[in-house]
C-alpha positions as CSV (number, residue, x, y, z in Angstrom):
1,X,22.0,23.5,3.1
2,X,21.0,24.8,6.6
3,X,19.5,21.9,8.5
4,X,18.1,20.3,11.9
5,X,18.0,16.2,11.6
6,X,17.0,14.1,13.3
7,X,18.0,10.1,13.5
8,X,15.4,7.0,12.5
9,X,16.6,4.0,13.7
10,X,16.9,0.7,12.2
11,X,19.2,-1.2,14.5
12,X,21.4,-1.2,11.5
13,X,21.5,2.0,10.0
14,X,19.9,4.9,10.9
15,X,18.5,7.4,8.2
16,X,19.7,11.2,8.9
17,X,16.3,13.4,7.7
18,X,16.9,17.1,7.4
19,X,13.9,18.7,9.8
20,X,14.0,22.1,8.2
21,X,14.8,22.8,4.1
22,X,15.9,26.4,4.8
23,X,16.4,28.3,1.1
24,X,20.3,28.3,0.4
25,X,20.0,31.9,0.3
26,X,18.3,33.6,3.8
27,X,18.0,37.0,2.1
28,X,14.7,38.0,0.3
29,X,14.6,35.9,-2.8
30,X,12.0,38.6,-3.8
31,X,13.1,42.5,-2.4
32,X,8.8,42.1,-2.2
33,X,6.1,40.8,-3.5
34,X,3.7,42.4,-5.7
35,X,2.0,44.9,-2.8
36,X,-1.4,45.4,-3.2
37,X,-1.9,49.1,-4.2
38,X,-3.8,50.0,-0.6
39,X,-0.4,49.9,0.9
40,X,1.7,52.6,1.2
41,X,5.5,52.5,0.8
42,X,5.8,53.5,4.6
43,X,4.1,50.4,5.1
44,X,6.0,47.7,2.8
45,X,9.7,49.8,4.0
46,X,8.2,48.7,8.1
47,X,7.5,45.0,6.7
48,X,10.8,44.6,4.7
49,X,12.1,45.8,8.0
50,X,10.5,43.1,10.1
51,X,11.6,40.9,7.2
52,X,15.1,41.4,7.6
53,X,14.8,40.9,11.4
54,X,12.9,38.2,10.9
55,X,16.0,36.6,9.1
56,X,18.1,37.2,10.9
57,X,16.4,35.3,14.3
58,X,15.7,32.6,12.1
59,X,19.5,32.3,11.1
60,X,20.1,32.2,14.5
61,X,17.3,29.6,15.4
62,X,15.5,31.8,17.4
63,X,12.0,30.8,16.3
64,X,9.4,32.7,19.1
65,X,11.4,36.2,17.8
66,X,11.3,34.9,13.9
67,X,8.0,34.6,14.5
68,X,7.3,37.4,16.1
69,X,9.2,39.8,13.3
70,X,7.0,37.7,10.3
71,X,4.0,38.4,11.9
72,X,4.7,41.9,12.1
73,X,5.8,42.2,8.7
74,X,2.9,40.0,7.6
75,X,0.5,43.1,9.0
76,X,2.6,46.0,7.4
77,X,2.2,44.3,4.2
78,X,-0.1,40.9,3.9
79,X,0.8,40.4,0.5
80,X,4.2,40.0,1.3
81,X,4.5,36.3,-0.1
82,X,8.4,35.7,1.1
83,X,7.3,36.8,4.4
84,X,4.7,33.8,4.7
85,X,7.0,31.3,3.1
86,X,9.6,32.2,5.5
87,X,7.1,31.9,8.5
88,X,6.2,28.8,7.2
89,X,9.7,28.0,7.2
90,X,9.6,29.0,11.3
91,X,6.9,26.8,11.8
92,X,8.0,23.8,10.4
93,X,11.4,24.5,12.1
94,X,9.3,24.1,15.3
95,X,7.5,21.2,14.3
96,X,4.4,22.9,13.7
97,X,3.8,21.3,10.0
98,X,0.0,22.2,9.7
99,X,0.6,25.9,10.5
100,X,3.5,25.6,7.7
101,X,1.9,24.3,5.1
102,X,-1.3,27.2,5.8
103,X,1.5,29.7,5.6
104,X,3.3,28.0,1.9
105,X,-0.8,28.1,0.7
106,X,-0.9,32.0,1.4
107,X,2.5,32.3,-0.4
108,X,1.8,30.3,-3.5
109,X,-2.1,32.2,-3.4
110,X,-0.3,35.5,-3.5
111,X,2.4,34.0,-6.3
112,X,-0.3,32.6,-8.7
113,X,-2.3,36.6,-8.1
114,X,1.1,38.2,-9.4
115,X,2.9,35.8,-11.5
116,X,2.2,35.6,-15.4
117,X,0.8,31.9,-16.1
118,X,4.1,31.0,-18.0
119,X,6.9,32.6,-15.9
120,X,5.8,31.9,-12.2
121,X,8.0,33.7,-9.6
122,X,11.4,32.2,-8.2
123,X,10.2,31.3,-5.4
124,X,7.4,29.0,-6.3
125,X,9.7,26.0,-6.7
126,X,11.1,26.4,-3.1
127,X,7.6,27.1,-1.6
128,X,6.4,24.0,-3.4
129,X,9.7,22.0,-2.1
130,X,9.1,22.9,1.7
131,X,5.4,22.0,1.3
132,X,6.0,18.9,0.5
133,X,8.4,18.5,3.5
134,X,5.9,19.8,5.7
135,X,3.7,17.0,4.3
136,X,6.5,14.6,4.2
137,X,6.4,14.7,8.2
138,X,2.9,14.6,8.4
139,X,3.1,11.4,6.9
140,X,1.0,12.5,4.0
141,X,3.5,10.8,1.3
142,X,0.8,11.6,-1.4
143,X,0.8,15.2,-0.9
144,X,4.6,15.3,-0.4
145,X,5.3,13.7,-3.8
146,X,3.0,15.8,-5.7
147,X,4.8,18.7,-4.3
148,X,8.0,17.6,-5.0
149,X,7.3,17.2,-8.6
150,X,5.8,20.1,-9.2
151,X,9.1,21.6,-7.6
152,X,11.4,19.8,-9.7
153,X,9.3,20.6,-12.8
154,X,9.8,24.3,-11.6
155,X,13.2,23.6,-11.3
156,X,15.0,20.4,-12.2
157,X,17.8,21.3,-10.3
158,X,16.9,21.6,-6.8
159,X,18.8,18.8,-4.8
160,X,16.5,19.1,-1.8
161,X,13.1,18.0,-3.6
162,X,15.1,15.0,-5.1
163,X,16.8,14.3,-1.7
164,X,12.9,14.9,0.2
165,X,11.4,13.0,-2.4
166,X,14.1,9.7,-2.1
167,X,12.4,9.7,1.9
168,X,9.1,9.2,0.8
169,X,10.2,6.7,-1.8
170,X,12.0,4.8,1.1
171,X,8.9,5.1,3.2
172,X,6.5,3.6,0.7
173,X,9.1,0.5,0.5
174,X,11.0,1.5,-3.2
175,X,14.1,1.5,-2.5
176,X,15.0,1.7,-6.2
177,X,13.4,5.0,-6.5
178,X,14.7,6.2,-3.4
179,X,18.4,5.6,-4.5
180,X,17.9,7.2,-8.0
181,X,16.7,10.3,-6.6
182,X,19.6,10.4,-3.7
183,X,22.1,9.7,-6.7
184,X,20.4,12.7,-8.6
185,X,20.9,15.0,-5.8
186,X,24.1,13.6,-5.2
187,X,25.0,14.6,-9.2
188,X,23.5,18.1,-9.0
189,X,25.3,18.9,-5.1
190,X,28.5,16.4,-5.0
191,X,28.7,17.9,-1.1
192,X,25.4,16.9,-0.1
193,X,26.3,15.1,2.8
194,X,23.0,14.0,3.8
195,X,22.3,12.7,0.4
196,X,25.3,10.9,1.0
197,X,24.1,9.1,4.5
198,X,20.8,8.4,3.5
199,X,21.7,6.5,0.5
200,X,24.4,4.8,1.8
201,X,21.6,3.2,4.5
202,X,19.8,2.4,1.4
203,X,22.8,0.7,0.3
204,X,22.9,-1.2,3.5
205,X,19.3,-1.9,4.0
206,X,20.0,-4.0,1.0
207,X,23.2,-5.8,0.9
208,X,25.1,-3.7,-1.1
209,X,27.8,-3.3,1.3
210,X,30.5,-2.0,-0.5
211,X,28.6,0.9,-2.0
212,X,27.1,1.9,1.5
213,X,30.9,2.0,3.0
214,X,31.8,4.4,-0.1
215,X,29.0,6.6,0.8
216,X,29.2,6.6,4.2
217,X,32.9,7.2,4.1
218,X,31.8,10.5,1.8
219,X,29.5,11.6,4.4
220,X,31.9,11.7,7.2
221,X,34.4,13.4,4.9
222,X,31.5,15.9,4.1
223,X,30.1,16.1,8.1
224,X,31.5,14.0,11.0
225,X,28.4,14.0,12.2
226,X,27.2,11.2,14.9
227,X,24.6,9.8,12.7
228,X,27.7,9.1,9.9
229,X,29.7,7.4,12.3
230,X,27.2,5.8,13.9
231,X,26.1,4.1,10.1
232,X,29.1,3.1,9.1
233,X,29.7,1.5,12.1
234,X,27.4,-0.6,11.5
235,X,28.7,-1.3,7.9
236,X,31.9,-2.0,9.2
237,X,30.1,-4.7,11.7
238,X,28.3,-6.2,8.5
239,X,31.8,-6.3,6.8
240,X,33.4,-8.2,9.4
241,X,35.7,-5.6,10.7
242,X,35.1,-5.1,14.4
243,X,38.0,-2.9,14.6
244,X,37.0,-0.2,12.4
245,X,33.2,-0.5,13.5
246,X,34.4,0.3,17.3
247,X,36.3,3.3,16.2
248,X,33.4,4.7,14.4
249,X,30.9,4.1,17.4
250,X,34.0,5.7,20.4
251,X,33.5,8.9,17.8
252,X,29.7,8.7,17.9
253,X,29.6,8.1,21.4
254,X,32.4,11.2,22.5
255,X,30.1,13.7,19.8
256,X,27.0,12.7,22.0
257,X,27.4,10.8,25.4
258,X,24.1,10.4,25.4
259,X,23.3,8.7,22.4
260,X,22.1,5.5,23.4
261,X,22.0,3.5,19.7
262,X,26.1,4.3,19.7
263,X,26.2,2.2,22.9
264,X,24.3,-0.6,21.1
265,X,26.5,-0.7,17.8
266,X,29.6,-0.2,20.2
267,X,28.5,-3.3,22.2
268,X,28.0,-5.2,19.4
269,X,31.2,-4.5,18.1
270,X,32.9,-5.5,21.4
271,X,31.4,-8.8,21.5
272,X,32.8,-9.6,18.1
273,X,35.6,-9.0,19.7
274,X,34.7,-11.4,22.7
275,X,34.9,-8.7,25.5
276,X,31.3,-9.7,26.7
277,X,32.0,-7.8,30.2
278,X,32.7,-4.5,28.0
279,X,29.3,-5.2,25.7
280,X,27.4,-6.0,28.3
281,X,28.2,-3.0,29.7
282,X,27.4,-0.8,27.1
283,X,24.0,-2.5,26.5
284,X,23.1,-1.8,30.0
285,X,24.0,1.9,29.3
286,X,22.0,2.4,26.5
287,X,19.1,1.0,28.5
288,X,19.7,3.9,31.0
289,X,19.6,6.3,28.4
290,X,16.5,4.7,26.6
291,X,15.0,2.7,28.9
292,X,11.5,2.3,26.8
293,X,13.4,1.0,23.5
294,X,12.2,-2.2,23.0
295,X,15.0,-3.2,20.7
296,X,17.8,-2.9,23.1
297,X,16.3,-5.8,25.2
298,X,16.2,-8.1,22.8
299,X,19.5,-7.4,21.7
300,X,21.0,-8.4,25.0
301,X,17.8,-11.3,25.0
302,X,19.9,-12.3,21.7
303,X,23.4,-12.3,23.0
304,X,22.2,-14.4,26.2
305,X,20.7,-16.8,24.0
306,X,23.7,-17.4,22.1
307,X,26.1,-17.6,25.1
308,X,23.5,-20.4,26.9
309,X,21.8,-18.3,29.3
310,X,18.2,-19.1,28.4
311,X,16.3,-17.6,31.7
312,X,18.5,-14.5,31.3
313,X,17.4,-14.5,27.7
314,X,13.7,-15.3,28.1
315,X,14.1,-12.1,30.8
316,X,14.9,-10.0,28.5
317,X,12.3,-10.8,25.7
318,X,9.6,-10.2,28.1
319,X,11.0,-6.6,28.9
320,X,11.3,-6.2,25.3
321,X,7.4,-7.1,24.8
322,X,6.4,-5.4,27.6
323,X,7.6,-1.8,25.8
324,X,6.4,-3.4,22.2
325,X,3.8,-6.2,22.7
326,X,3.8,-6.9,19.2
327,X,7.3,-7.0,18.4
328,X,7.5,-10.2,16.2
329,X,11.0,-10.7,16.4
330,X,11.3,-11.2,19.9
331,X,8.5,-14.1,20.1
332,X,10.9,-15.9,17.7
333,X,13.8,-15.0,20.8
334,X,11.7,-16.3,23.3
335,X,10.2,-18.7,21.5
336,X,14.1,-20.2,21.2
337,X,14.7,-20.1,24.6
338,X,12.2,-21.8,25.8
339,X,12.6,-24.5,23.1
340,X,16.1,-24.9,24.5
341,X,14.6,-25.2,28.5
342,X,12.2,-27.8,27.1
343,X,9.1,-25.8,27.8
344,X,7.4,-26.6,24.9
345,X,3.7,-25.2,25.1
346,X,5.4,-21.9,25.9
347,X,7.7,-22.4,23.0
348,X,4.8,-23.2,20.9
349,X,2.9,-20.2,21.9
350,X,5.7,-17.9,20.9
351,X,6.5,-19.5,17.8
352,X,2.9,-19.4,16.6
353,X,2.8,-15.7,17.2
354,X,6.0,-15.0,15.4
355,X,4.3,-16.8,12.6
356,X,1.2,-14.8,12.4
357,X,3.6,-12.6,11.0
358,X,6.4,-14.4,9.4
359,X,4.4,-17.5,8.0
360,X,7.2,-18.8,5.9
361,X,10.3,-18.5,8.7
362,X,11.8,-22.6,8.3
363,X,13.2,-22.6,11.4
364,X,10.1,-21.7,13.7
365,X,8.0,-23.9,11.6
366,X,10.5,-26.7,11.5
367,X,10.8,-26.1,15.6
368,X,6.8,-25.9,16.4
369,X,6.1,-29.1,14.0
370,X,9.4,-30.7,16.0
371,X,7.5,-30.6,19.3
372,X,4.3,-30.8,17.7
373,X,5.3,-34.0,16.7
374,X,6.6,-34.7,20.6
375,X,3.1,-33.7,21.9
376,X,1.5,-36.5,19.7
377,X,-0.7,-33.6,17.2
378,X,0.3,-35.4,14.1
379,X,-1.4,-33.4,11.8
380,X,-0.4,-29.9,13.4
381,X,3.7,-31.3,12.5
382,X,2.6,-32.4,9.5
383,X,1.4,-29.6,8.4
384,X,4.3,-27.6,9.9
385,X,6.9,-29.5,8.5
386,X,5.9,-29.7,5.3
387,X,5.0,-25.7,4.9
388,X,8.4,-25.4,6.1
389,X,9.9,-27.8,3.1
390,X,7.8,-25.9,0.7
391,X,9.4,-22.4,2.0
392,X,12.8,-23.8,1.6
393,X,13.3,-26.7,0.1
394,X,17.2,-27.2,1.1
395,X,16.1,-27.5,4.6
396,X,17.9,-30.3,5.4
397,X,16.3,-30.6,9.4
398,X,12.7,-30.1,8.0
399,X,13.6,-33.2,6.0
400,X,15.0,-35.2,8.6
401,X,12.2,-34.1,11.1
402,X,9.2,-35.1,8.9
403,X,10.9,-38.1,8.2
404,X,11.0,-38.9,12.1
405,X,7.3,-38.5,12.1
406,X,6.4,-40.4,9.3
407,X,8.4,-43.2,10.7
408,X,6.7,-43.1,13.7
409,X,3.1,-43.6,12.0
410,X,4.4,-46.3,10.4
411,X,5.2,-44.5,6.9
412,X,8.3,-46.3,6.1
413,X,8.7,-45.7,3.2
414,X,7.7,-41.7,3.1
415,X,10.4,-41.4,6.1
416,X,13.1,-43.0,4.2
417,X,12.5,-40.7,1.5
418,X,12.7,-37.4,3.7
419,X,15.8,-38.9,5.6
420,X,17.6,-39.9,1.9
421,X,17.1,-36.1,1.4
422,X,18.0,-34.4,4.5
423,X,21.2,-37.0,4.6
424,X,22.3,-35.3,1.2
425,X,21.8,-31.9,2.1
426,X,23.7,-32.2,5.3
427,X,26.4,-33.9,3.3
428,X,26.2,-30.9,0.7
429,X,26.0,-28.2,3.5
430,X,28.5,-29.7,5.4
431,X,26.7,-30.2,8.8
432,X,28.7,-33.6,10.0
433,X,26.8,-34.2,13.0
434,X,23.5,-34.1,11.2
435,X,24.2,-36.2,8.6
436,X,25.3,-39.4,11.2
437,X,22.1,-38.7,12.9
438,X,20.0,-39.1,9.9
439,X,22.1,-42.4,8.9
440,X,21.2,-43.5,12.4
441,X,17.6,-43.0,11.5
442,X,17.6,-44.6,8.2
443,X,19.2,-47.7,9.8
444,X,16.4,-48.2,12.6
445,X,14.0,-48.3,9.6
C-alpha cells in the first residue's frame, strides 16, 4: 500500500498512521463510469485522458497538477465517478479532508445512479474505505467506523479498513478491538508493515512486551522506517536492554537528524547506561529541534530529580508547564522536588493539582497528608492518608505515616495499629530502613 505517515507520540511508542489509503491498483478500477447519455464519446476519450494524467501526478505526489488533470476530466465527463474518488484521494493527500469526503459523496451518488441494488460497483468498498479515513482525521470516529463497516461488508478482505478501523478503536480507548482488527489485517496482508507497528504499540501501551518486540522486529524487517526503530527502541528500554534500544534510536536518528523524539529515547537509553553527559546532551538536542514539546522538559525535570538536583529539576517542570499548563504529570515532578527542598506549601500546591486528576495516586496523597500533618491540619492528613490506604492497601508508608499522626493526637492505640501494619509490610517488601524506623515508633509509644 502507497502511503504518507505520520508519527503520534506517546513518549513510549509512537503510532505510524498511514495519511493517504491510495487504491493498490492506480489505474482506472472502472475504464468509466456509467456516462450520462449527453456526453459524447469525444468528451469521455478527453476526461479518461485527463484521468490517466491525473494518475500519473498523483503517483508521483504531485498534488496542485493531480488536481488540476481531475478537474479537467471532472468537466469532460462529470459522471466520471473514479475521477472524483481519485480527487478525493488528492485532497486528502493534502490534508484537505472536507473537500475529500464532498468528492467520495459525488462518487458513491454517481455509484448508487448506475449500480444494480445487489451488485454495487468495485469501487464502492474502496470509496467507502477512504471516507472513513477522511473522517478518521477529522476526528469524527462515528462517521469513520460506519464507513469502515460498510467497506468491510462490501468486501471482507480489504486490510486497510480493518487497519483504519483498529485507529479509531485505539482512539476511543479499546485496545482490545484495536488489536483484533490489526491481527485481521495482519492475516489477510502478512507484509503489512504498518499493521505490524501499530499493533506492536498496542502491545506496548499494555505490557505485553514480548509480543510488541515480535511485531516490531516484523515491521523493520517489512520497512526500516524511523518510526520502527524508533518503537522498538523503546521496547528494548522497557526490556531492560540498553544496548539494543541505543542501536535502534543511532538508526532512527541517521534516517532523520532531525527527529527530535529519537534524541529523547537515545538519551534515555544512555543514561541507563550511566553516560549522563551523552543523555544530557541529547535531551538538550531534541529541545532545539522541538523546543515547544512540553514532554521533553519534564523528561530531563525527571532525570534531575533522580540524580539530586532539585532547583535544576523544579526548572524544568516550570518550562514544561509553561508549553502545557495542564500537564498533570509534571505537577507530581515538581510537586517532588519541592517536597525534597522542604517547601511545603508549594509542594502542597502541586500535589493537589496532580490530584485533581489522579485522585487515587498513594504516593502524592501519602506526601501532601505527610506535610499536612507537619502544618498541624489534622483532618486534611487524615483524610489524605487514609484515601491513600484505601487506594492501596499494601502501602506500607501510608501506614506508618497515619500512625505518626494518630500518635501525636494522642491515639495510641489507632497508631500502634497502623505502625503493626506498616512494620509488616516493610518486612514483606523488603524495605530495611523503614521497617527500624517504624520499630522506633512503636517503642516511643
Amino acid at each position: 500500500m502507497n502511503s504518507l505517515y505520520r508519527v503520534i507520540t506517546t513518549l513510549g511508542v509512537g503510532i505510524t498512521l498511514s495519511g493517504l489509503s491510495v487504491l493498490s491498483n492506480l489505474k482506472p478500477l472502472l475504464a468509466q463510469s456509467q456516462p450520462a447519455p449527453q456526453v459524447d464519446q469525444a468528451s469521455i476519450k478527453s476526461a479518461e485522458k485527463a484521468y490517466d494524467a491525473g494518475l500519473d501526478y498523483l503517483e508521483q505526489r504531485d498534488y496542485p497538477s493531480a488536481l488540476a488533470s481531475f478537474d479537467q476530466a471532472i468537466r469532460a465527463n462529470p459522471s466520471f465517478a473514479s475521477a472524483y474518488l481519485q480527487r478525493g484521494l488528492t485532497h486528502a493527500a493534502m490534508e484537505n479532508y472536507s473537500a475529500a469526503i464532498a468528492d467520495y459523496n459525488r462518487a458513491l451518488a454517481i455509484a448508487d445512479r448506475a449500480a444494480e441494488p445487489t451488485e454495487p460497483t468495485p469501487y464502492v468498498a474502496d470509496v467507502y474505505l477512504n471516507r472513513g479515513v477522511a473522517k478518521f482525521y477529522l476526528d469524527d470516529n462515528r462517521g469513520a467506523i460506519t464507513d469502515f463497516d460498510r467497506a468491510l461488508a462490501l468486501n471482507p478482505e480489504l486490510p486497510p479498513a480493518y487497519f483504519y478501523r483498529a485507529l479509531v478503536y485505539e482512539k476511543q480507548g479499546s485496545p482490545e478491538m484495536a488489536i483484533a482488527d490489526f491481527t485481521q489485517a495482519i492475516e489477510l496482508d502478512d507484509e503489512y508493515g504498518d499493521a505490524y507497528l501499530n499493533r506492536g504499540g498496542l502491545f506496548y501501551q499494555t505490557g505485553n512486551l514480548p509480543a510488541a518486540l515480535a511485531d516490531l522486529n516484523q515491521a523493520v524487517k517489512l520497512q526500516p522506517s524511523v518510526a520502527a526503530y524508533y518503537n522498538r527502541g523503546f521496547v528494548y528500554s522497557a526490556l531492560g536492554a540498553a544496548e539494543p534500544a541505543l542501536d535502534d534510536f543511532n538508526q532512527a536518528i541517521q534516517l532523520d537528524p532531525n527527529y527530535s523524539d529519537a534524541y529523547l529515547g537515545r538519551g534515555l537509553a544512555l543514561w541507563k547506561l550511566d553516560d549522563q553527559p551523552a543523555a544530557l546532551n541529547d535531551l538538550e538536542t531534541a529541545m532545539r529541534l522541538s523546543p515547544d514539546k512540553a514532554e521533553l522538559y519534564k523528561v530531563r525535570g525527571d532525570l534531575r530529580l533522580e540524580t539530586g538536583d532539585m532547583e535544576g529539576a523544579v526548572a524544568d517542570y516550570d518550562r514544561a508547564l509553561a508549553v502545557r499548563p495542564n500537564y498533570a504529570a509534571v505537577y507530581k515532578g515538581r510537586g517532588d522536588a519541592y517536597y525534597e527542598l522542604g517547601e511545603m506549601i508549594a509542594a502542597i500546591d502541586d500535589y493537589s493539582s496532580f490530584l485533581a486528576e489522579n485522585p487515587d495516586d498513594v504516593d502524592a496523597l501519602t506526601r501532601r497528608g505527610e506535610m499536612l500533618a507537619e502544618m498541624g491540619d489534622f483532618n486534611g492528613a487524615m483524610t489524605d492518608l487514609t484515601q491513600a490506604i484505601r487506594a492501596n492497601p499494601r502501602s506500607a508508608d501510608a501506614y506508618y505515616n497515619r500512625g505518626r499522626l494518630q500518635a501525636s493526637v494522642g491515639e495510641p492505640e489507632s497508631a500502634m495499629a497502623d505502625f503493626q501494619r506498616a512494620a509488616n509490610l516493610y518486612l514483606q517488601q523488603g524495605t530495611a530502613e523503614g521497617y527500624r524506623q517504624t520499630l522506633v515508633e512503636m517503642q516511643s509509644l
